[in-house]
N, C-alpha and C positions, 0 to 999 in steps of 0.2 A: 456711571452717569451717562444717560443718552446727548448725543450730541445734535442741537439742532442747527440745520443749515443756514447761513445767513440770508436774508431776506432784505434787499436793498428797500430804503426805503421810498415811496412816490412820492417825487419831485413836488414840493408843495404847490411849485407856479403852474406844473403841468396839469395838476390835480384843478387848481383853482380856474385854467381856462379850460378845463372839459365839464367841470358845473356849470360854467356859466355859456359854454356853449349849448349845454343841454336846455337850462333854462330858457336861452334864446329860442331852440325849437321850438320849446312847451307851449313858451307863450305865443312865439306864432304862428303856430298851429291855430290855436285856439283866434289868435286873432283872425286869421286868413278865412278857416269855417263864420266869423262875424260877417268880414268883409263880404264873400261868397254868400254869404244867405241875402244880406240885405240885398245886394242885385237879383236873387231871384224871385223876392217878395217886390219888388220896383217894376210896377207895368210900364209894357209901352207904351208913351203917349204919344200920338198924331202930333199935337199940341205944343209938342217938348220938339224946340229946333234942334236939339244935340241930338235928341234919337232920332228923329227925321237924317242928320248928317249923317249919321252913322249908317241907317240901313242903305243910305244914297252910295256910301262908300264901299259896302259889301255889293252891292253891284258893279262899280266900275272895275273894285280888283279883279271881280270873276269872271267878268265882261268888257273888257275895256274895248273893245274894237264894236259893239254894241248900242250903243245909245237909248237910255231908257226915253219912252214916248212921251209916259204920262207915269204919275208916281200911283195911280190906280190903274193896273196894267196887266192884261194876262202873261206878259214877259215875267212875269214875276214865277211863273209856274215852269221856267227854263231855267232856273236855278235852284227850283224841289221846294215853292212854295205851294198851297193849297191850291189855293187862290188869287185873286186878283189886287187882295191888300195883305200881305205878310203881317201886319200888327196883329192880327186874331191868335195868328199861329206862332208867338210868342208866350201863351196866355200859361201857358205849363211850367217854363223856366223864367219867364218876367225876362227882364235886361241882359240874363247869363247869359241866356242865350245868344243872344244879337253881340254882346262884347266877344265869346268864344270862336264866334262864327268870323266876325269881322277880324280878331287876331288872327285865325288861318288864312283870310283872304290876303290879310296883307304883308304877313311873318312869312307863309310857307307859300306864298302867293303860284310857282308853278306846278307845286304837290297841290292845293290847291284848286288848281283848273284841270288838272289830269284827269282828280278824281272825282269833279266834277264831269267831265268828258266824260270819263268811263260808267258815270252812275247812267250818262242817259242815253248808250252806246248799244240795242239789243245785240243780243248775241246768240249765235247759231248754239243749239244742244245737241250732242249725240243722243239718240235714239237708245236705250238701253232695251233690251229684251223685259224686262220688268217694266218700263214703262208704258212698251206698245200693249201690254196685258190689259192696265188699266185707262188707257187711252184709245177713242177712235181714231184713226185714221184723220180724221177731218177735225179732231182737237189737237190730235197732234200738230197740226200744218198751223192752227192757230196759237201754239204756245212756244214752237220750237224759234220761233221767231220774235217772239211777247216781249215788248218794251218793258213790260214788269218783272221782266227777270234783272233789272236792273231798277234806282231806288231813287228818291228823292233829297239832294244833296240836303238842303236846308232842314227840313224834317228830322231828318239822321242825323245831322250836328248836334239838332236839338235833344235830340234822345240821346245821343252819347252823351252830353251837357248834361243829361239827368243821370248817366251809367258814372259819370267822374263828381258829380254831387254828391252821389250816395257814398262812392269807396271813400272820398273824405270825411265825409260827417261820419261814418261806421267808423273812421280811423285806419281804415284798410292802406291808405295812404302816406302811415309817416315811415315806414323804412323809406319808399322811394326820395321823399324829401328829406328824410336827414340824411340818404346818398348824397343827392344832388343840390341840396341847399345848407350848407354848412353854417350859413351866418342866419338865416332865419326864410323859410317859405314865404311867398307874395304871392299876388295875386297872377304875375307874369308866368312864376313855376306853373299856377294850377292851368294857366292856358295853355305853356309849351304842353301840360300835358294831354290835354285837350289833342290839338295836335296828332300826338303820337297814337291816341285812342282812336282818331279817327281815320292817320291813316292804314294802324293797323287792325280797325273795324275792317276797311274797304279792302284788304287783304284776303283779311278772311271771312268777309262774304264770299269772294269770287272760290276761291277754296270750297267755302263746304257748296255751293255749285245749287244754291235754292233754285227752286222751281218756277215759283214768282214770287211775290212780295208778300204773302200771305204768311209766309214763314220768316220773316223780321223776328218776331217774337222769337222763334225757337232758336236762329241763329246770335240774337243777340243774347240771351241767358245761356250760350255756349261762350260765346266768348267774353263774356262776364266773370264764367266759373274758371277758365283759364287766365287771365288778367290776375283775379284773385289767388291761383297757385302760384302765380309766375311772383306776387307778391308779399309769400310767405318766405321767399328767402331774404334773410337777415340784409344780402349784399346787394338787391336787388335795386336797379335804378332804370327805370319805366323808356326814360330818354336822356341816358350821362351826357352826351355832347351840351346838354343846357347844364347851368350852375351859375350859382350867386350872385357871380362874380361881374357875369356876363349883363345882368339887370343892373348892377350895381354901377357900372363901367355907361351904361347907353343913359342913365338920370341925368 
């Protein structure tokens, strides 16, 4: 007669809160990608006093010592807008944008201004032997110096707001939220991670060491395709320091 080993069996209350913790992911998940889309399908409107408050307020976090002049202002391009009315330059992410942007201003408010500082900060380049190849003299003197070696804070929130839309709707994003959201993802998780994207965008731009701004493109699908490995591991959590609990606690 073979003997088989005993097999305790799973606790049926333990059993019955990890379904229903699961299902609480599933659904929001699913809820949060709702939530999330319809502010990016919501334009901004001049018209809309709440959005007007809002972009009011992404100025004084970033700027508080500052005073905006006029709400039609080229100050508005010291903070990495286009132009002189930022509502245009929402036209990609709708409302995501300006709620992601204003949560960093006012959540991470000295991270922040930093990397706000550091976006418009030009910076000295060594000289590489490969580079004086393909550079004159007299272009180098104009680039080694080039304020486009460094980027446009707003613009770049916005685009990362498009890099953190995508990895959620692909689904790239529920290991990191069933780490750090136990009882169910919000909207507050998908901005901490906002956040993290951005400030660990502006990391590693200075790292891969672009030449000027031309190359956005090819550093941000670098650090896309890394994000995405770093979120293949089953235990991965984007930004543990946030969790559930912490949103649930500030209601």
């Amino acid at each position: 007669m073979i003997e088989l080993d005993y097999v305790a069996p799973f606790p049926p209350l333990r059993l019955g809160v990890s379904l229903q913790a699961c299902l609480l992911q599933i659904v929001g998940y699913r809820n949060l990608i709702a939530e999330v889309e319809k502010l990016r399908r919501e334009p901004y409107d001049s018209e809309n006093s709440q959005h007007e408050e809002m972009l009011l307020k992404l100025w004084k976090c970033l700027k508080p010592n500052s005073p905006l002049k006029a709400r039609i202002s080229k100050q508005w391009c010291e903070i990495g807008f286009q132009g002189d009315d930022p509502k245009t330059d929402f036209r990609g992410m709708g409302l995501l944008g300006l709620y992601n942007l204003v949560y960093f201003a006012e959540w991470e408010t000295e991270i922040a201004q930093q990397v706000l500082s550091d976006s418009l900060q030009p910076r000295y380049r060594e000289v590489t032997k490969k580079e004086i190849s393909q550079f004159s003299k007299a272009d180098w003197e104009k680039k080694k110096f080039d304020k486009a070696i460094g980027y446009s804070f707003a613009i770049v929130g916005i685009n990362i707001t498009d890099l953190a839309y995508n990895l959620l709707v692909s689904g790239a994003l529920k290991t990191h939220f069933y780490n750090v959201a136990p009882e169910a993802p919000t909207l507050t998780h998908f901005q901490q991670t906002f956040c993290y994207l951005m400030h660990e965008f502006h990391k590693f731009w200075i790292e891969e060491d672009p030449l000027d701004i031309m190359e956005f493109n090819r550093v941000r699908e670098k650090f896309h395709k890394r994000i995405l490995k770093q979120l293949q591991n089953p235990e991965m959590a984007l930004c543990p320091h946030f969790a559930a609990s912490e949103s649930l606690i500030n209601m």
